[in-house]
N, C-alpha and C positions, 0 to 999 in steps of 0.2 A: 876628748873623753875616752879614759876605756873602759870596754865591761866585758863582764866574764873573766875579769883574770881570780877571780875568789866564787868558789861555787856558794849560789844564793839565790831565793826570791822562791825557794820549794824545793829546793837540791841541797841533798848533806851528803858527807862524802861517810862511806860505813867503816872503813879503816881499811880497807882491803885495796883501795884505790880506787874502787866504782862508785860512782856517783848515784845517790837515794834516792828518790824521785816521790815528793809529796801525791797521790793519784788521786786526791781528794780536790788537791789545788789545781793540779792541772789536767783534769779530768777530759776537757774539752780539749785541751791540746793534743795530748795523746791520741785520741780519735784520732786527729790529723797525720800528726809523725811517726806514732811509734815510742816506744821506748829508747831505741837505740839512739834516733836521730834528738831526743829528747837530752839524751846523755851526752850527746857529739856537743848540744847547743849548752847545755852548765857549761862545760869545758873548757868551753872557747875564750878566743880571747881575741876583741874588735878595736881597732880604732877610729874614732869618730872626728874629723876636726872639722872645724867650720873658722877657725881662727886666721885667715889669709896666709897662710902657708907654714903651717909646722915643719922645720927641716926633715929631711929622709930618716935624718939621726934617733930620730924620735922614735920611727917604727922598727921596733923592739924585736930581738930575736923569737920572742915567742908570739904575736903576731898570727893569727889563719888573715882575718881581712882588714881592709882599712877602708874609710870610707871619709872622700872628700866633699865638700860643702861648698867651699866659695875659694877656688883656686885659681891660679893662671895659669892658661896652658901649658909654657913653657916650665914651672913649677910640676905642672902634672905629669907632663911629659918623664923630668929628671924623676918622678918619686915611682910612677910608674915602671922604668926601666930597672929602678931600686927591685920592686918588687918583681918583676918578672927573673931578676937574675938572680935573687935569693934560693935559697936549697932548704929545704922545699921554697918554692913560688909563693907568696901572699897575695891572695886574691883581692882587687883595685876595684875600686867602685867609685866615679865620680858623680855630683848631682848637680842639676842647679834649677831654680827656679825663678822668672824672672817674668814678675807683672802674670798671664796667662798661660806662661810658654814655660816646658819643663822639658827638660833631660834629664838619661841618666846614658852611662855608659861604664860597661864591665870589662875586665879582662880579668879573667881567672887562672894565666897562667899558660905555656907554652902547649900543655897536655892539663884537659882538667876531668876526669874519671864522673860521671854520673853514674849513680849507684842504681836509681829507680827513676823514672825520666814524669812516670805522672803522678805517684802518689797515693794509685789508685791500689785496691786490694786485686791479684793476680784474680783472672777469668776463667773462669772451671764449667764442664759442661757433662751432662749425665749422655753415657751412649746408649741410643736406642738399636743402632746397628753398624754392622761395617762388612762391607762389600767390595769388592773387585770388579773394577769397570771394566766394561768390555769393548771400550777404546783400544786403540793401538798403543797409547801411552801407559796399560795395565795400574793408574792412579788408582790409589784406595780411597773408597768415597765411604767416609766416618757421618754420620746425622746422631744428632742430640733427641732427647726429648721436647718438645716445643712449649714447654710452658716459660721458657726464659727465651729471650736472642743471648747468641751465642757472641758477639761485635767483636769476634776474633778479625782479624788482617791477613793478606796475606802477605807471606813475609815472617808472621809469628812465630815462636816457638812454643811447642807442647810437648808434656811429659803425657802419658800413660799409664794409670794401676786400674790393680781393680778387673779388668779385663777376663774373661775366661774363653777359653778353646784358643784362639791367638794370644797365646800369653807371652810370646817373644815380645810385646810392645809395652811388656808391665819391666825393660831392662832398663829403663830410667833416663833413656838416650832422646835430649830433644829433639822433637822432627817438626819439620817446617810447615808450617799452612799453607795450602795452594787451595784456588779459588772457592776461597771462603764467601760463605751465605749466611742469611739468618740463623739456620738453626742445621748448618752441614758445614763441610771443608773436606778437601784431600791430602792426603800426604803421598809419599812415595811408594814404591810396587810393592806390597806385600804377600803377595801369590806363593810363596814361596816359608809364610809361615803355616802355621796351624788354622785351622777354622773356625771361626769364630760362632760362638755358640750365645752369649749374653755376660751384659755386664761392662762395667768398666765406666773408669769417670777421666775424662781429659782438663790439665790446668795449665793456664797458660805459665812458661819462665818468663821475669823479667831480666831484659839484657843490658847489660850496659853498655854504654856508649861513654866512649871519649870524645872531645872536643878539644880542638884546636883554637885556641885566642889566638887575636892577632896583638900586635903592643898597638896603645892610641897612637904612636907617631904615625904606622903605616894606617891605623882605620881611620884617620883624620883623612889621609887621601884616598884612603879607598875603603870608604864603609860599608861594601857590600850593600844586601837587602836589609832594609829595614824592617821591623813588627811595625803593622798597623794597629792603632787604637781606633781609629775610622775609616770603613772603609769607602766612605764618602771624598774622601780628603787622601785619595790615592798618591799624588803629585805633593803633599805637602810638607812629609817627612826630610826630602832631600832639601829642598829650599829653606827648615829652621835649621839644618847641620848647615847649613854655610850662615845663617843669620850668628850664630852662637859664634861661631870662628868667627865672623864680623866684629859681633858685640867685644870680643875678649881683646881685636885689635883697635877697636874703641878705646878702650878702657886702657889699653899700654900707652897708644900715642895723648892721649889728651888726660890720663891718670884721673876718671870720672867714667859716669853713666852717661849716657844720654838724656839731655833738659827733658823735664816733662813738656809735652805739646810746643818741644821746641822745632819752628821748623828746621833751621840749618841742621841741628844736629841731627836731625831725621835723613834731611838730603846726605848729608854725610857718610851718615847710615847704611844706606840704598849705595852707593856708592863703594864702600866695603864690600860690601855683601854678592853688589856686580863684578867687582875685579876679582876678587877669589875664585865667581863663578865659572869668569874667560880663562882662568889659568889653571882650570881643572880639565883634564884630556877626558879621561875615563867616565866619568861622572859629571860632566858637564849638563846644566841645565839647560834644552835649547828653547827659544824665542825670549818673551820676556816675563823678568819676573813682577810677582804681585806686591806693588809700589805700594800701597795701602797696605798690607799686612806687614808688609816693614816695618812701614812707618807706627804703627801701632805696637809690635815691638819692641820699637827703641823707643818711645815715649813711655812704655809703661813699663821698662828692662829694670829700674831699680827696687819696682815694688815685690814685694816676697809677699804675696796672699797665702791667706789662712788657709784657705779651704786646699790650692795648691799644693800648698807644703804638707799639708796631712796627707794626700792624697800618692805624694812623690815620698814622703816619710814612710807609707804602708807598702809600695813597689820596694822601695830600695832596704828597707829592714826585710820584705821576704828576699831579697838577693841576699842577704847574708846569710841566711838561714839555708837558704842552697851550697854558698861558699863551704860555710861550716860543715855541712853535711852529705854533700853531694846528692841528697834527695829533690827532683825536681828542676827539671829544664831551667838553668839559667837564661837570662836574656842574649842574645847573641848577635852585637856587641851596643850599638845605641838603639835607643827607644826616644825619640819626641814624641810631645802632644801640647794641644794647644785647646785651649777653651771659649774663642773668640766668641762665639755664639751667645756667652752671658753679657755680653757688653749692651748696654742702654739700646732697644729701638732708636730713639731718639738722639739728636748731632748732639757731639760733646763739643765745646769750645773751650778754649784754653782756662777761661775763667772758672769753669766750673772743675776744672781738676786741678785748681790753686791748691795748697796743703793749708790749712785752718791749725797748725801745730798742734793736734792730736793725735789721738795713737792710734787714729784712724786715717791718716796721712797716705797709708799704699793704697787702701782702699779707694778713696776718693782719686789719688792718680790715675787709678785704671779705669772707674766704674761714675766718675763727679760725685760733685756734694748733693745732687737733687737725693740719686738711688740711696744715701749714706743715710739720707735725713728719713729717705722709705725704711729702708731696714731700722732704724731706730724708735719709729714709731709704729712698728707692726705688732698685730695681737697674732699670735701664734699658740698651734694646738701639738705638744708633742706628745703623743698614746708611748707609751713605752720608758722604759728608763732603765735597762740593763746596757750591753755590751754598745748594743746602736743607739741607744739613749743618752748615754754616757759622750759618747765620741759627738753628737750634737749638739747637745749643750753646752759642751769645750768649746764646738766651732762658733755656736749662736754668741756665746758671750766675749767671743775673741774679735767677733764681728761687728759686736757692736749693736746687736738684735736687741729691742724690747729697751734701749736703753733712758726713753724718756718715759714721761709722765703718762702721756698718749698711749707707749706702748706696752705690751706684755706677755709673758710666756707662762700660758697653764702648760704643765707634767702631769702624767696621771699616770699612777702603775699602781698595783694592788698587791705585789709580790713584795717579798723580804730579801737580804741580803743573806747570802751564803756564803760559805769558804767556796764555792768552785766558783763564784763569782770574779775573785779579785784580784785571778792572773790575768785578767782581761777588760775590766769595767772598771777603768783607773781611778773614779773618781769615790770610788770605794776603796777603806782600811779595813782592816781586821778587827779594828774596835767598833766597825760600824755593823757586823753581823749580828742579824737577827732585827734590823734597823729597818724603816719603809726604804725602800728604795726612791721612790721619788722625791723623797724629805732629804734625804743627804746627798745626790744630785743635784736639788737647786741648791741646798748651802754651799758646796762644792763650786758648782757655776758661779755663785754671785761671791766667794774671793775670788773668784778670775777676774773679775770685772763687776767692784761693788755698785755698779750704776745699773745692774740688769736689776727688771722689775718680773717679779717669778712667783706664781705660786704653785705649788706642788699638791698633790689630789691625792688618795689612793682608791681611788673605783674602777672599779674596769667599764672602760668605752661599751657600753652593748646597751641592748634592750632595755635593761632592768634600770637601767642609770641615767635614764634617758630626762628625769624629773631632776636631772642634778644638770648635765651638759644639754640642757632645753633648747628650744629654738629661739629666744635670745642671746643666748650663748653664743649658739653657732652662727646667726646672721652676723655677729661683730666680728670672726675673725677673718684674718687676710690669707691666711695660707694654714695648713693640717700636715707635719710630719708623724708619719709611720716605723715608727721602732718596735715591729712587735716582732715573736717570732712562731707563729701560728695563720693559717687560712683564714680560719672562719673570723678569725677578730679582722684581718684583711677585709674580707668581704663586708662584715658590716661597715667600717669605717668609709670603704669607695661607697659603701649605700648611701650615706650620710654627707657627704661630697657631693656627689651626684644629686642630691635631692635639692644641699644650701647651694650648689652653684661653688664649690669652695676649691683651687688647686692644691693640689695632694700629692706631697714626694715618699716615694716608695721605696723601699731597696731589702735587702735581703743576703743573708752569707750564708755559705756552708763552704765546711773546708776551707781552701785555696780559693776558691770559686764568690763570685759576689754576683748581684744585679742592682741597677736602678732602673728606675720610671719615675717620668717626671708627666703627673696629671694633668692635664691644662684645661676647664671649663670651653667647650666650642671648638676646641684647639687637636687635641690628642683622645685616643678614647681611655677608656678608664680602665679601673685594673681587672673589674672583673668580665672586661670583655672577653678574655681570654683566659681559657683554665688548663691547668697543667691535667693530661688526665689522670683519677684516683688510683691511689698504692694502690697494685694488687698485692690481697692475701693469699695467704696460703689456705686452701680448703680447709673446713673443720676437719674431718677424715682424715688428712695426711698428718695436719699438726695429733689429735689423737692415736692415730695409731701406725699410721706410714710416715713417719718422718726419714726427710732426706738427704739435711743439710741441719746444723747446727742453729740456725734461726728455727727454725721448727722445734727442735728440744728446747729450743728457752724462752720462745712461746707458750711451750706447754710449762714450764718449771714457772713460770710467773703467772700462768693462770692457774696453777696449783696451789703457789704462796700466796696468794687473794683468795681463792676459796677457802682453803683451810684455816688461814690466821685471818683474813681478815670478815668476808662475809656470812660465813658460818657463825665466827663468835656476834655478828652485827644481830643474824637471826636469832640466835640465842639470846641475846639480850630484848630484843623486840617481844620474844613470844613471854620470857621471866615479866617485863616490867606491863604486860598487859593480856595475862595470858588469853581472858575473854574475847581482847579485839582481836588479837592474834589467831585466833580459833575460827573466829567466825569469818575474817577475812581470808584464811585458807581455804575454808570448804566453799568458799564464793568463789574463788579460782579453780577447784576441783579440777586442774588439770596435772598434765605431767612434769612441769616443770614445779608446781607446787609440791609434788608430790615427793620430788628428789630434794627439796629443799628442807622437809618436814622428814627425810631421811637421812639428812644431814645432820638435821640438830639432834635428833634424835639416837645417832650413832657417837655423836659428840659427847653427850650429856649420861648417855648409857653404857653402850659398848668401848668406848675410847675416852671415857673421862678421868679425868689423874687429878689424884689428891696429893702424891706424892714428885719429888724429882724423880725416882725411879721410874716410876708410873711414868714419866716423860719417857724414857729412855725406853721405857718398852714400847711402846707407842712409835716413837722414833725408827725402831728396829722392823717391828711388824710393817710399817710404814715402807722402808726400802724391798723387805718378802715382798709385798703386795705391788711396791712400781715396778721394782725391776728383776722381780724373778715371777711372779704369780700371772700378772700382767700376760708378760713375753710368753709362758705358756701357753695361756688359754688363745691367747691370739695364733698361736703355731698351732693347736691341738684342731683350732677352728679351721686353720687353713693352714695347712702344712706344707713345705718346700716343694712337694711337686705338684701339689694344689691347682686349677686350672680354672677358667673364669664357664662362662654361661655358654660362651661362643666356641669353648674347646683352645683358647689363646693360656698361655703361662699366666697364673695368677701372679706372680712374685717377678714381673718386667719390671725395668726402670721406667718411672723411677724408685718405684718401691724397692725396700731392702729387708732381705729374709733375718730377722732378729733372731736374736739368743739371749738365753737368761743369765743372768748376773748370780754366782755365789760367793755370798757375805763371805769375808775374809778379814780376821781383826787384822792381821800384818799389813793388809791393805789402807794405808793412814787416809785416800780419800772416800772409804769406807766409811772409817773411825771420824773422820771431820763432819761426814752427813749427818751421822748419829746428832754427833756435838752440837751443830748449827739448829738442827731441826730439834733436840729436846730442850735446850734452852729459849727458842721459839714459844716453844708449846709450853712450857713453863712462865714464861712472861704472860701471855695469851691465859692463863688459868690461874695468876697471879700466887703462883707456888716461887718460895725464895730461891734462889739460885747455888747451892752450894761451891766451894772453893774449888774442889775436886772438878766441879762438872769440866772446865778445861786443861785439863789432866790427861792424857790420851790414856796413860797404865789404868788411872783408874776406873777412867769409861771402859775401854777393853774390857778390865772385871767386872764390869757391870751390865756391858751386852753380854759378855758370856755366860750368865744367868737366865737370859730372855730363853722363854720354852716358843720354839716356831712350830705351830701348827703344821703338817704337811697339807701340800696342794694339791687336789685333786681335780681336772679341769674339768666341765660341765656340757655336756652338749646340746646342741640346740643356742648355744647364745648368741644373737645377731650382733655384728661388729659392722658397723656401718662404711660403707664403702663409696657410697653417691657422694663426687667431689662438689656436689649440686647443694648440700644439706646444708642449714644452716644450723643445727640444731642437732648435735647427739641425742637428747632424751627421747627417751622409747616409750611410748605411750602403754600403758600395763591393759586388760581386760578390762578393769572396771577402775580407775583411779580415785571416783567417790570414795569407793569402801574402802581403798589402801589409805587413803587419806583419814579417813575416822577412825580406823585402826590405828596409825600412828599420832594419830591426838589425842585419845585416851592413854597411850602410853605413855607419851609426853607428860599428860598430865599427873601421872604416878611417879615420873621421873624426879618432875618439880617436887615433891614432896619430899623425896630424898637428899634434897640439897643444902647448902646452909644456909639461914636465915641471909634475905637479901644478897644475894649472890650474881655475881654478873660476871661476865667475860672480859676480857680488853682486847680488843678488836686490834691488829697491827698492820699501819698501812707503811707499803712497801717504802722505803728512802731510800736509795741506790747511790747517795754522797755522803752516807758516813759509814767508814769501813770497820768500825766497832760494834754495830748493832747485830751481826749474825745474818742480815737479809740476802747479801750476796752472796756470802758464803753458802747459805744453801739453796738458792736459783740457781748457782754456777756446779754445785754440786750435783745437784738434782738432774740440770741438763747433760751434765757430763757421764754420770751415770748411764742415763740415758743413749746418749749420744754412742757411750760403747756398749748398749744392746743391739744399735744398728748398724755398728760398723765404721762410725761418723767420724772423724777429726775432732780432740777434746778440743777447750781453748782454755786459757789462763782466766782468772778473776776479774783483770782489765779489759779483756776482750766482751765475755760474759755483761760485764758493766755497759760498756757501750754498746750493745743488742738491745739489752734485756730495759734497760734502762731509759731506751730509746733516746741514748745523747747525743745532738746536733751536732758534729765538729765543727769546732770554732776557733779562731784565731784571734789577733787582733791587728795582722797587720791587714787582713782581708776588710775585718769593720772600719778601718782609715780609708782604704781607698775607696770603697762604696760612698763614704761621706764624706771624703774630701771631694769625690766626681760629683755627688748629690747635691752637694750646697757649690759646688761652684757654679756647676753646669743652669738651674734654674735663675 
């Protein structure tokens, strides 16, 4: 098979030769790679065979990897060497998997360039100071601000900006970390610069690293260290590298697997797998080896399990993606693992791993016909049906799960189908958007195997639903898989486990990154024994008015887009369609936060209300006066640059950053786009038609330069809240009764003025379709923002994945979670 040699699947090429990248479709991936490494992956071009030996002839000059399946050493060896001598090198990836027991093994090439070795976003730290040690070594000792750890290395590289009074370290020249701490490190003598007065933000470079492959000929004899997948099972890795060099001269001298629970062919086995051991110098294994996991083995070498193969399918598709890209530590050079641990408590005897000529034949080899006849008549509970739903269901019904009358598979998901679903949640098409998700997951599942017995739910698992998955329900089933991607729906479900006694498989991805937990009733504790502990936020104060980092501006740009489109027009509509209960329900609250609310609607409906698109546009404009120049004043007029706290300390330390005001500038297009985004906003939001012109930049230009801006005059006396402690900006007024009755007599005059039956449309934020104008102006707004303080802008995609708060996901990460999940239990 090859793929990638035609860009596709959300990649069009623009005619320039770069490749288009759907960000809708692959919204979640991008989190992960990047753009770049996203372009590298269109591009490419893989070969996959699994067909017993495609000749070398095959692998084509345009080739990055190739990726073998079921080959013979001596095969591997010749295609190997193929590619190692090629110009450029094509990076070799063999796999296999047999019964429990998987390998893979890479060689990328005599030199193979890693571009970014974790994937991670480089580590940056705000300085609080920087000093001159009065050691004999004159190290400069740098310290951060301590609301982040710093998990720099030493060893690291760091740039410097930003910096004042030693500003020779803003010359862009990496300097090395030495005895790095939480929230300090030193680098080299700097006595000899300037002195350091405040400021400055350090980030870490990522370095690249080259690597050296060996070819398979020499890692067969000398495979160096192996990656552990357990570190239970220290000793077990060297003992499958010689099982597999066994198996393969198995399989040449007698051109076959090993019988099932055949014994000769076991002894045989054990045998191979001894001589190869005495004739290894280096790597010799000493005393003796484990006769029993051989023998298991070679009894079960010919079956290719499901759950395995997805598991060794998710490892070896992210090796390509490193190949391709050079993003992310390849494997270096074999990886074993083994799953014995799922085999039956109980003795197998040969009989019971007879094959029944079904097409559950591997299964039963490894695991007998008792466990086959269990998984087929289990009731099973699967909560979820996206990315981990999906990859379940595949495995359940490949498996052979729920396949009789006895048994069954509830699904239950409450969610719909998206476009950023379906670079990832295979069992989803395009025509299925907008579709239950758990309705088109089971039909999907039952053609994989029309004998699964499925029904599909869409309620969400919780509290409220509890009259639908009752305690009949849940005394009948045998096992509860978790495919959610949220805590709290976690939590309840281990409650509900915990209560029916029910085992419960867990797992979970981000990124690169997976986990599993496997529940066990008396056995294992459950999942909410242990809590990760909660995100910290970022103070209200900082997100308001000290922002310091670009998550901070697009906190605030999406609690702005919520207030102003979405729950302002909610209020608005609440007070029009009742204004009596509305009234009376305010002055029952008579507090501060009612208060701002009823100042809300009220500045809406009066001072800020547009009948016209103009009216949008003006509104728009005043809108940016007042965030990012009106704003920034009063805040500096309140406290100004050389401003000083209570204690006589610098008001304006890090982390805080001394702002400046922003002046509008039509030549400035992301000026000209806020406008854009925010009056068609508020045009939708007031249900005014959208003229042709409105995305027109010539013609908005002419049309903000119409707008009369008020000049600003800051006010003194106005408190700006500063306690990182507050939960709560609103400021309680002298007497908010009487601001409250004042503004509801207004209100009620306002209504008068309106048009018969008149309502708002409330706009609730979607951050996956890039047509609606919503990211355009979060991303806008933050960036605005972002250069009042000084901040680093970011792109539309970047903004997307903050603001939007999207999970990076993959799919080769949801394979190996649930292929280790279902095998491993």
């Amino acid at each position: 098979m090859v793929a990638g040699a035609d860009v596709g699947g959300g990649g069009s090429s623009n005619g320039s030769g770069v490749v288009e990248i759907d960000e809708d479709l692959h919204s979640r991936q991008l989190a992960v790679y990047g753009r770049e490494t996203m372009r590298q992956l269109f591009a490419s071009n893989v070969l996959i065979s699994g067909l017993n030996g495609l000749g070398a002839e095959i692998v084509a000059e345009h080739m990055i990897v190739v990726v073998f399946t079921d080959i013979s050493l001596d095969k591997a060896f010749e295609y190997d060497d193929y590619c190692r001598n090629h110009q450029p090198p094509i990076s070799f990836i063999k796999t296999e998997v047999r019964g429990l027991f998987g390998s893979v093994f890479c060689d990328f090439g005599p030199e193979f360039t890693v571009l970014d070795v974790d994937g991670e976003d480089p580590r940056a730290g705000i300085i609080a100071s920087i000093t001159i040690s009065t050691d004999s070594d004159n190290h400069t000792i740098v310290s951060c601000v301590d609301d982040e750890r710093l998990d720099f290395k030493d060893g690291d590289l760091l740039v410097f900006s930003e910096v004042q009074g030693m500003t020779e370290l803003n010359d862009g020249k990496p300097r090395t970390v030495m005895c790095a701490g939480p929230f300090s490190f030193c680098i080299e003598d700097t006595s000899n610069f300037g002195t350091y007065t405040k400021g400055g933000i350090v980030t870490q470079v990522k370095e690249r690293k080259i690597l050296k492959f060996k070819s398979l000929r020499d890692s067969i004899r000398e495979p160096g260290d192996f990656p552990l997948s357990d570190f239970s099972k220290f000793t077990r890795p060297p003992l499958l590298h010689f099982a597999f060099i066994a198996l393969d001269k198995f399989r040449k001298e007698f051109g076959r697997f090993p019988g099932v629970a055949c014994g000769l062919d076991a002894q045989r086995f054990v045998e191979f797998t001894t001589s190869i051991n005495e004739a290894t110098i280096d790597y010799k294994i000493e005393g003796e080896l484990d006769e029993n996991l051989l023998r298991l083995f070679a009894s079960g070498s010919k079956a290719v399990l499901n759950p395995m193969a997805t598991m060794f399918g998710g490892i070896v598709g992210q090796e390509v993606v490193k190949a391709c890209s050079g993003k992310f530590h390849p494997l270096c050079q074999f990886f074993y693992f083994d799953s014995v641990e799922s085999l039956p408590t109980h003795q197998l005897y040969p009989k019971d791993l007879k094959p029944l000529s079904s097409r559950y034949d591997a299964q039963i080899s490894v695991f007998g016909s008792k466990l086959q006849k269990k998984l087929r008549d289990a009731n099973v509970f699967v909560v979820g049906s996206g990315a981990l739903g999906c990859e379940f269901l595949k495995n359940l019904a490949l498996m052979g799960v729920s396949c009789s009358h006895r048994g069954k598979i509830t699904i239950t998901d409450d969610d719909v189908i998206e476009k950023s679903n379906l670079s990832r949640q295979f069992l989803f098409r395009d025509w299925n958007i907008g579709q239950p998700k758990s309705t088109v997951a089971a039909t999907a599942a039952s053609a994989i195997n029309s004998c699964l017995h499925i029904d599909a739910l869409q309620n969400r698992a919780c509290l409220e639903t509890e009259h639908v998955f009752h305690d009949a329900f849940w005394e009948g089933l045998d096992v509860v898989i978790n495919a959610l991607d949220n805590v709290n729906a976690r939590m309840y479900m281990d409650m509900r486990c915990l209560y029916f006694q029910k085992p419960l498989l867990e797992s979970g991805t981000l990124g690169t990154k997976c986990n599993t937990q496997v529940v066990i009733p008396h056995l294992t504790e459950n999942y909410g024994a242990s809590r990760d502990p909660p995100e910290k936020q970022a103070p209200m104060c900082t997100v308001h008015s000290f922002p310091h980092n670009i998550d901070h501006c697009l906190t605030w740009a999406r609690s702005e887009f919520e207030g102003l489109l979405e729950k302002t027009p909610k209020e608005v509509n609440s007070f029009l369609s009742n204004p009596a209960q509305y009234v009376a329900s305010m002055k029952k609250a008579g507090d501060a936060q009612a208060r701002e609310l009823l100042d809300r609607v009220f500045e809406c409906l009066e001072k800020e209300y547009c009948e016209t698109f103009n009216d949008c546009i003006t509104w728009a404009r005043l809108k940016f006066e007042g965030y990012f120049s009106n704003r920034v004043k009063q805040l500096t007029f309140t406290f100004p640059e050389d401003a000083a706290t209570s204690m006589g300390a610098t008001f304006w330390s890090a982390p805080k950053r001394f702002p400046r005001p922003l002046e509008f500038s039509a030549a400035d297009s992301s000026h000209i786009h806020f406008i854009m985004s925010a009056s068609i906003l508020r045009a939708v939001s007031f249900g005014i038609s959208i003229p042709d012109w409105a995305k027109d930049t010539d013609n908005l230009t002419d049309a903000v330069s119409k707008v009369a801006v008020p000049e600003f005059k800051p006010k003194s006396r106005v408190k700006v809240e500063t306690d990182e402690k507050t939960k709560n900006i609103s400021s309680a007024s002298v007497d908010d009764a009487a601001v409250i009755e004042d503004l509801l007599s207004k209100l009620e005059a306002c209504a008068k003025k309106l048009p018969p039956r008149f309502q708002m449309k409330p706009i609730q934020f979607e951050k996956d379709d890039d047509t609606n104008f919503h990211m355009d102006l979060i991303s806008g707004h933050a960036n605005m923002r972002a250069r009042n303080y000084g901040i680093p802008v970011v792109d539309k995609l970047k903004a997307k994945i903050i603001a939007g708060r999207i999970i990076p996901a993959i799919a080769t990460s949801t394979a190996m979670a649930h292929g280790h999940r279902t095998c491993v239990p």
